[in-house]
C-alpha positions in Angstrom: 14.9 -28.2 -53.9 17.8 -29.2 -52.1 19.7 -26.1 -49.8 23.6 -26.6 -50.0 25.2 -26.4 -46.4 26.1 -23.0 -46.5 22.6 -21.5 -47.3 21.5 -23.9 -44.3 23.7 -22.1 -42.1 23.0 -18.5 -43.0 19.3 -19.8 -41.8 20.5 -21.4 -38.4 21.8 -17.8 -38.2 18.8 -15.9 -38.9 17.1 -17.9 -36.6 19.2 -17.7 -34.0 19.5 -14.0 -34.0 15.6 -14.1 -34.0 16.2 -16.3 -31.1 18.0 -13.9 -29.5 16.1 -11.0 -30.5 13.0 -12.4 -28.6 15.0 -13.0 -25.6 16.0 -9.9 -25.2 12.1 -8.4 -25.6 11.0 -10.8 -23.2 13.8 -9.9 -20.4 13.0 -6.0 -20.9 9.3 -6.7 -20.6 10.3 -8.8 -17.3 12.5 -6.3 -15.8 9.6 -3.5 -16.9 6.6 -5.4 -15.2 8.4 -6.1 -12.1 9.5 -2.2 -12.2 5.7 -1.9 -12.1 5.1 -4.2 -9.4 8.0 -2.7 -6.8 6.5 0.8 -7.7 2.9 -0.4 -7.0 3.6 -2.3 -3.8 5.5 0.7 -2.3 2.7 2.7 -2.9 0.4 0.3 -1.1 3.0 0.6 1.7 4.1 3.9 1.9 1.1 6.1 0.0 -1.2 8.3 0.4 -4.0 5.3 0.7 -1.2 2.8 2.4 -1.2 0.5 5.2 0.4 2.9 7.5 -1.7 5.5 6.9 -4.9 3.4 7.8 -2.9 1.9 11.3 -2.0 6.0 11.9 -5.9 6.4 11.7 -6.6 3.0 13.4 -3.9 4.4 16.3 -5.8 8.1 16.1 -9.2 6.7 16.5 -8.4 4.4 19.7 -6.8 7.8 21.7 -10.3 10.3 20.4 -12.3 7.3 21.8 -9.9 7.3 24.9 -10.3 11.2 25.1 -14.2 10.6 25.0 -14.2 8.5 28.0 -12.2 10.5 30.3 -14.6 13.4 29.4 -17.5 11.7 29.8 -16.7 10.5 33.1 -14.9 14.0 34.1 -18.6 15.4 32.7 -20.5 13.4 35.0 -18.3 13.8 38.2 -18.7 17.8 37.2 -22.5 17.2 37.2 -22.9 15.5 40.1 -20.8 18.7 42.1 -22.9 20.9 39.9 -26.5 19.3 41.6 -25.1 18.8 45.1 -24.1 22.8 44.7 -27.6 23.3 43.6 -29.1 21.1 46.8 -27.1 23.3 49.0 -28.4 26.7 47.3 -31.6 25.6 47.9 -32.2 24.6 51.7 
């Protein structure tokens, strides 16, 4: 069966706006998944689990073991007074 030329182009038609059609899904799709990913990596960044969170923590852990140091050594200096005090009570 032989299509006459006008019948051939209401087809080229069809198909195109099929064409089209699928485009159209595939750039919305596109647009949607890297919606996705922008709102995902922001999270990662700026969250409630993000990077800076965990470098806040990193920064807070550094001054408490600072802040354990100094008392540590403050501690011992104050014990050290503390048993010479003693020596001196007891002669």
């Amino acid at each position: 069966m032989k299509k006459n030329i006008s019948e051939e182009l209401l087809d080229y038609k069809d198909f195109e706006k099929r064409k089209d059609g699928r485009f159209y899904i595939k750039a919305v799709f596109l647009v949607i998944l890297v919606i996705m990913f922008g709102i995902y990596i922001g999270n990662m960044l700026f969250g409630d689990n993000s990077l800076e969170m965990l470098l806040n923590l990193q920064n807070t852990e550094k001054r408490l073991e600072k802040r354990t140091k100094d008392l540590k050594k403050e501690n011992a200096k104050l014990q050290k007074k503390y048993f010479e005090l003693k020596q001196l009570e007891g002669e």
